[in-house]
N, C-alpha and C positions, 0 to 999 in steps of 0.2 A: 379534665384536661382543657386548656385555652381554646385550643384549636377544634372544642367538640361543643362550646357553648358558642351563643350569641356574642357577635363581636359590635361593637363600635367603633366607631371611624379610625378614633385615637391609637383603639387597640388592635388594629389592623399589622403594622408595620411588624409589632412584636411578634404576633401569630408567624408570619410569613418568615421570619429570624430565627422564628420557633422550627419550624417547616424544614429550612433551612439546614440548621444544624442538624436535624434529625438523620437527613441525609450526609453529610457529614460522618457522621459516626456510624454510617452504613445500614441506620435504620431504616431501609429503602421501602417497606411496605407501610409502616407509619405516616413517613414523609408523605408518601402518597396520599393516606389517607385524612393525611392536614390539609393538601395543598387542596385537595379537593373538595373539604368542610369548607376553605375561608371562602375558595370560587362559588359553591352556592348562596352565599350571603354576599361576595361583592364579584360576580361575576366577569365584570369587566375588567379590575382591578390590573393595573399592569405591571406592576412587581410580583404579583401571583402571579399572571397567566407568564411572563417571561422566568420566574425562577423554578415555574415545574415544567416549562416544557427544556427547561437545563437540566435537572434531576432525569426526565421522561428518556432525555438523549444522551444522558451517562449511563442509564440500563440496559439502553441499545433498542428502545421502543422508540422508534425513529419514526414510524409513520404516527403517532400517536404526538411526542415532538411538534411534527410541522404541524400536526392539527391545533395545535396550541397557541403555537406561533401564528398560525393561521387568522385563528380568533384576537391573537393582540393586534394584529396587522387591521382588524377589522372596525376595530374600536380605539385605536389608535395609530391608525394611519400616516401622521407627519413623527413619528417616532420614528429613525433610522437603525434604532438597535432591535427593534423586530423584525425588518426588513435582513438587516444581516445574518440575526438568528438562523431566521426561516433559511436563506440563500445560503448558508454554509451546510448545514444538512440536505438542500438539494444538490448541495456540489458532491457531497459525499453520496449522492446518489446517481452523479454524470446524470443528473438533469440542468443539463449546461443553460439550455435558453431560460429554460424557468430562474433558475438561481442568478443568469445574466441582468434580467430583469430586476429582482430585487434588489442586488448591486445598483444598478444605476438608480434604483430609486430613493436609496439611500443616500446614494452621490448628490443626488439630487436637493434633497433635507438637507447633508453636512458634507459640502464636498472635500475635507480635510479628515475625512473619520479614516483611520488608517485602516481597521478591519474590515472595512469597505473595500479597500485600495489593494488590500491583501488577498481577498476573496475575488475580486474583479481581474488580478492577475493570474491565480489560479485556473481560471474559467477561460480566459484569452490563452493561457499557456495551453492547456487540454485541445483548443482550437485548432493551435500552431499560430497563431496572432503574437508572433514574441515578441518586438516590436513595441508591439502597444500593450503585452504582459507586463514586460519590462519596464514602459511607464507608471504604470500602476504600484509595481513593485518599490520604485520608487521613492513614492510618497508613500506607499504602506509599510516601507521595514526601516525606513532614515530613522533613525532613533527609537525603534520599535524592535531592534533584532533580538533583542533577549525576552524571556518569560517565565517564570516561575509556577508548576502547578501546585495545587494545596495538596500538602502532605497529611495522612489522616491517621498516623499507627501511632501505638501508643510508646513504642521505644524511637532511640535517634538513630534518623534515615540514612540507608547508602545513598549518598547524594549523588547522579548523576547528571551530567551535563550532556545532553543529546543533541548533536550536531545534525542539520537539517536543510535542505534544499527549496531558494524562496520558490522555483518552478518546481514544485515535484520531483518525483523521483526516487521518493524517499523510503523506506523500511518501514511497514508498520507493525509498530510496538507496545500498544495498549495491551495486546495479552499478555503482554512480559511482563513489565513495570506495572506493578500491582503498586497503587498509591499509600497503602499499609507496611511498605516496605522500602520503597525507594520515592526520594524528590527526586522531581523530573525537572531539568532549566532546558530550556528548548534554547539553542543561539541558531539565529538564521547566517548560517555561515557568509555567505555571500554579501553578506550586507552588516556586516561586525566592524567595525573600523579602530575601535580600542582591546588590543592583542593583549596591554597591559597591566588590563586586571577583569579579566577572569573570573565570575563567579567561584568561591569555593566548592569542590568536589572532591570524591573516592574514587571519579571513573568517568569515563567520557565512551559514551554509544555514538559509534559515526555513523548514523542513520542514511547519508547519505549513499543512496544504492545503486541508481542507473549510472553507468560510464559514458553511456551515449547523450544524454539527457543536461549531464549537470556537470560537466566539466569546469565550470570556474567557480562551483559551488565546492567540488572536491579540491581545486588549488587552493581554495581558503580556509579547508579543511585543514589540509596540510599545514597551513600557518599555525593554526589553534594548535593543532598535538603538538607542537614544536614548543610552544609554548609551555604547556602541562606537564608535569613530573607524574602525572596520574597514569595507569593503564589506561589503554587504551582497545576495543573489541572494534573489528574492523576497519585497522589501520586504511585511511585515505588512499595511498600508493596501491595496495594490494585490491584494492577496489579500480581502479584508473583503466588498468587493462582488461576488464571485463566485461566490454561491450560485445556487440554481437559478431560484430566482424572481425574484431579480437582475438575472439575466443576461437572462432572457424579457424585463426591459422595457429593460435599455441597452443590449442588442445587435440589437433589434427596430428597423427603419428603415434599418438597414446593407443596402445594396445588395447584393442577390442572397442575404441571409439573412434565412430564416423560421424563426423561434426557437417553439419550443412555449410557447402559452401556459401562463403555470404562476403557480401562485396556493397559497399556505398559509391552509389553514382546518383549524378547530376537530374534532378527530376525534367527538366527539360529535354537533357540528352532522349530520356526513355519514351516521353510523350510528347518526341518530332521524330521526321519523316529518318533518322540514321539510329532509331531506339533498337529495330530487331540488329540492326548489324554489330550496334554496341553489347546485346547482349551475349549472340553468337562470341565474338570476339573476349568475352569475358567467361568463355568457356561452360555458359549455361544452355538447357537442355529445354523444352517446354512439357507439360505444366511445370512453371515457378510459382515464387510466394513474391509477392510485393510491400512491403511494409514501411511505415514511416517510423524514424528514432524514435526513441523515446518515450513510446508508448507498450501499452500492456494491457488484459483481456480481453485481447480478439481486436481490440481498435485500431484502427487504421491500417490494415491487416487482411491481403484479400489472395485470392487465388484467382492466377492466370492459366488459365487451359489451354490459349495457343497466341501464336505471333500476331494472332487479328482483335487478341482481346488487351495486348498493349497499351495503347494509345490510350483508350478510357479509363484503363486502369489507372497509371501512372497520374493521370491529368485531374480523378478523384480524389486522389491523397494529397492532405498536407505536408508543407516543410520544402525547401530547396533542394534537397539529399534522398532520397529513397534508398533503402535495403534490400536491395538482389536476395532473394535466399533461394538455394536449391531446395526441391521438396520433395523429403525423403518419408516413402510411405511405409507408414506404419500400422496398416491393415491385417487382421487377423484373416484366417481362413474362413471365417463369419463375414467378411469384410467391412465390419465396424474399425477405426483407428483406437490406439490405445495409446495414451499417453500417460506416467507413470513420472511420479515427483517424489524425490527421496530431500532431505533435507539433512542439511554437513553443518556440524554444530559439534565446536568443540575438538575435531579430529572424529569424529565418532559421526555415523550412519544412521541416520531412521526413516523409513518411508512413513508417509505421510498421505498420500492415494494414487488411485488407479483410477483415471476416469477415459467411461471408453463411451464413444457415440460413432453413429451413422456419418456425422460430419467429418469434413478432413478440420475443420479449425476445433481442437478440444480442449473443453474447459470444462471442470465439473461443475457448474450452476448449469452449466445448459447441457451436458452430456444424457445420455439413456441409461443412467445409473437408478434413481429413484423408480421407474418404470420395470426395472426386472430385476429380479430374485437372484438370476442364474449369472447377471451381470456382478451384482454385492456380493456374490459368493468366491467367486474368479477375486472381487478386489480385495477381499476377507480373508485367501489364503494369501496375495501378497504380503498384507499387512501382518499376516502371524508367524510371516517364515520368507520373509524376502529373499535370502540368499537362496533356498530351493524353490523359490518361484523364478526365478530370474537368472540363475546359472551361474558357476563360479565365474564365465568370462566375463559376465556384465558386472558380477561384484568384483571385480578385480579391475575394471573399467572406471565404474565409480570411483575407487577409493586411489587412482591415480589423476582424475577430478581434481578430487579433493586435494592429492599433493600438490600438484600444480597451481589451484586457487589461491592456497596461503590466506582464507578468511575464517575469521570465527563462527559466522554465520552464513550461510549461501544453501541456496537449493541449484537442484540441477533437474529439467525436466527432459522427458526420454522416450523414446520407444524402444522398440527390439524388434529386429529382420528373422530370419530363419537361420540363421549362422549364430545366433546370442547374444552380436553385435549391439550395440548400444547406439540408437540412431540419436545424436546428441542436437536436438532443439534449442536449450536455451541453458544456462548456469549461470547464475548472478545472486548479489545480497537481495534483491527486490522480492524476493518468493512469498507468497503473503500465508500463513498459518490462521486459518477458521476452526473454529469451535461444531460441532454440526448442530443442528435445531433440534427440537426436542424431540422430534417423529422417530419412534423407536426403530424404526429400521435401519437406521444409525447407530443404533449402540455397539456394531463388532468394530466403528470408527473411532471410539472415542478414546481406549488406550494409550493408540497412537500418538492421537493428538495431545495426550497430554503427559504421553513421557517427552514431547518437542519441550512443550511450555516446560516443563522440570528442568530439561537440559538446560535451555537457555535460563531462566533463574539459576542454576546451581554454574554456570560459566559467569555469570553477570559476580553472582558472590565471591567468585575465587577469583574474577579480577581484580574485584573493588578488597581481599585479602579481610571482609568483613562476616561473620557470622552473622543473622538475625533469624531469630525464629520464628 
C-alpha cells in the first residue's frame, strides 16, 4: 500500500489523495492509518496535518482535531486556513476568546477570507456584539450564502436544501442527514439575494429554529418556500411564533400546562433605579429567572433570589432586551430539580431524557445523572414507559403542545408540580438530540435515542416522497 511504504516528495500529494478518498468511502480507520504513515515521514506537511485533522473532526474526535491543527498553526503560521480550522472547532466548543483570536489572525494574513468573516460573526454574535456580527457577516456570506456538502452513497441522493441562520439559531442536524443518503446545500437565508434559481432539490429542512434570535433570517426563509414546489419540514410561519414569550401566552390555557410567565423588557429599564417597580408592575414574584434572547445551555441565564440581586443581574447580561421569566420549581421531595425533554417529531411523542441535579439551572452535561445509580434508574423508567411515569395529565398536556406548535420537529422541556401539571420551560425547533458516549452506563439511553434519529430519517423520507435503502 502507497501510504505504508517510503514516500518521496513527488509522491506525497497522491498518498494524501489517497488518505483522502479512503475517508470518503467511510473507510475511516484506514484513513487514519494513512494520514498518519505519510505524517511520520513528512511531518510537517500541511495538506496532511490540515486534511486529517478534517477527517479527525468529521469523527467527532475534536480535541485530537485542534491538536492537529494546532501543529499546522505551528509550522505554518502565516497560513490563515489553519487558523480558521483550528477557530471553528473552538467555536463549536463556546471557547469564544480562544477561537476570537484565531479569527483575527486570520483576518490578519487575508482580510477578505470569507470563512474568516463567517467564523468571526459567529463569535461577536454569541457575545451579543451584533453590530459588529453583522459586519462580519457581511463580508463573510455576500456571495457565499450557498454550499454544497460531498455526497458519499452509492445510489442518487434525497437532495435537500437546508435553510440556515448567518447568527445562529439554528437546528442541529448532522445526526439526521447521514451523507450516504441525503446531499445537504446549506443556503444562508439571510444573505441569499437570487430567489430565482434555486439549487435543485426533494425537500427543504428549515433549520432555522430560535424565533427570538433570528427573525429576519426566518422572513427570508419564508421567501425561499414560496419559491419551492418542494416539501417543506418545518414551515418558517410555524416557527415565528415560538419564542419564549410567545409561547408563555399561546400555550397558556392548555389543559394540564403552566407555562412560565415570561415577558421582554428593556435591559436598562431592569438595571436603573424603577427596575423592582417595573417588575412588580409586570406581575412577577422574587426569586425570577433573568435571561438574554437567543441564547441556550444555561448562557446568559441567571437566577435572581431577591429585589437586591437586580441591578447586577441585569447589568451582567447581554443584549438591549432581557427575558423576565417566572421560576417555576420543579424540585422533587429529594429536593434535586428535574427536568424532562420529550421530543414531537412527526405528530408522534418520544422522550429523550430526564436530567435531574442539585441545581435550579438543568442540563444533563452538568446534571447528577452520571454520579448515581438511583438517579439512571428513576430516568430508565421514564424512557421505557413515559406515559406511566408522567401521568395521563401531563401526556395529555404534551400532546396538546404539540397541536398547538404545528412543527415537524420541536421538543418541549418540562417539569412536573405535585398536581401532574406540566411546568412548561421551554418548546421550540432548537432541541439539540446527542448520541451518549461510550460509558456503558448509558446503554438503558440509547434506544431512545435512536428511535428519535429513525423518526426523523423516516419523516425526512416521506417528505422528500423518496425511498432509499
Amino acid at each position: 500500500m502507497l501510504a505504508c511504504r517510503a514516500l518521496e516528495d513527488d509522491s506525497i500529494d497522491l498518498a494524501i489523495e489517497r488518505a483522502v478518498l479512503l475517508g470518503a468511502l467511510n473507510r475511516l480507520e484506514e484513513a487514519k492509518l494513512a494520514f498518519i504513515s505519510i505524517l511520520k515521514q513528512f511531518p510537517t506537511h500541511f495538506s496532511a496535518l490540515n486534511e486529517f485533522g478534517a477527517l479527525l473532526a468529521r469523527t467527532g474526535a475534536i480535541a485530537a482535531a485542534c491538536r492537529v491543527y494546532s501543529e499546522a498553526i505551528i509550522h505554518h503560521a502565516n497560513n490563515p486556513i489553519a487558523h480558521v480550522n483550528l477557530a471553528n472547532l473552538l467555536l463549536r466548543a463556546t471557547q469564544y476568546q480562544e477561537a476570537r483570536h484565531h479569527y483575527e489572525v486570520a483576518l490578519r494574513l487575508e482580510p477578505d477570507n470569507p470563512q474568516a468573516h463567517q467564523g468571526m460573526g459567529a463569535v461577536l454574535a454569541d457575545l451579543g456584539e451584533d453590530t459588529a456580527a453583522r459586519a462580519h457577516f457581511n463580508k463573510g456570506f455576500k456571495g457565499h450564502a450557498i454550499a454544497t456538502l460531498p455526497y458519499r452513497g452509492a445510489k442518487p441522493p434525497i437532495r435537500v436544501l437546508q435553510l440556515v441562520s448567518s447568527g445562529g439559531g439554528n437546528i442541529p442536524t448532522g445526526l439526521f442527514l447521514d451523507d450516504k443518503v441525503y446531499q445537504t446545500t446549506f443556503i444562508v437565508a439571510d444573505y441569499l439575494k437570487d430567489l430565482a434559481s434555486l439549487p435543485s432539490h426533494d425537500l427543504i429542512v428549515n433549520a432555522i429554529g430560535d424565533a427570538d434570535r433570528c427573525k429576519r433570517a426566518l422572513n427570508a426563509a419564508l421567501r425561499i418556500v414560496k419559491r419551492s414546489k418542494q416539501p417543506v419540514i418545518n414551515q418558517p410561519r410555524a416557527v415565528m411564533p415560538t419564542g419564549r414569550a410567545s409561547n408563555s401566552q399561546r400555550l397558556r390555557g392548555l389543559p394540564g400546562v403552566v407555562p412560565a410567565l415570561t415577558v421582554l423588557v428593556k435591559r436598562d429599564l431592569l438595571a436603573g433605579t424603577n427596575g423592582p417597580s417595573a417588575v412588580a408592575q409586570r406581575s412577577f414574584r422574587f426569586p425570577l429567572l433573568l435571561r438574554s434572547p437567543g441564547y441556550h445551555t444555561g448562557r446568559n441565564f441567571l437566577f435572581v433570589p431577591s429585589v437586591d440581586d437586580l441591578f447586577t443581574a441585569a447589568n451582567s447580561l447581554p443584549g438591549k432586551e432581557l427575558l423576565l421569566i417566572e421560576f417555576l420549581d420543579s424540585r422533587g421531595r429529594d429536593g434535586k430539580a428535574r427536568k424532562f425533554r420529550v421530543m414531537m417529531i412527526d405528530g408522534r411523542l418520544y422522550p429523550l431524557h430526564l436530567a435531574i441535579s442539585q441545581n435550579w439551572k438543568v442540563h444533563y452535561f452538568t446534571s447528577d445523572m452520571a454520579g448515581s445509580i438511583d438517579l439512571r434508574r428513576e430516568e430508565r423508567a421514564f424512557l421505557e414507559n413515559m406515559p406511566a411515569f408522567i401521568g395521563n395529565k401531563a401526556m395529555a398536556a404534551l400532546e396538546a403542545i404539540q397541536n398547538r406548535m404545528q412543527l415537524d420537529y420541536c421538543g418541549v422541556d418540562f417539569g412536573l408540580n405535585e398536581n401532574g401539571d406540566l411546568l412548561l420551560f421551554e418548546a421550540n425547533a432548537t432541541m439539540v438530540v446527542t448520541r451518549p458516549d461510550d460509558n456503558e452506563i448509558w446503554d438503558y439511553r440509547r434506544a431512545a435515542v435512536e428511535q428519535i434519529i429513525e423518526a426523523v430519517d423516516n419523516l425526512l423520507r416521506r417528505k422528500a416522497s423518496r425511498q432509499v435503502c
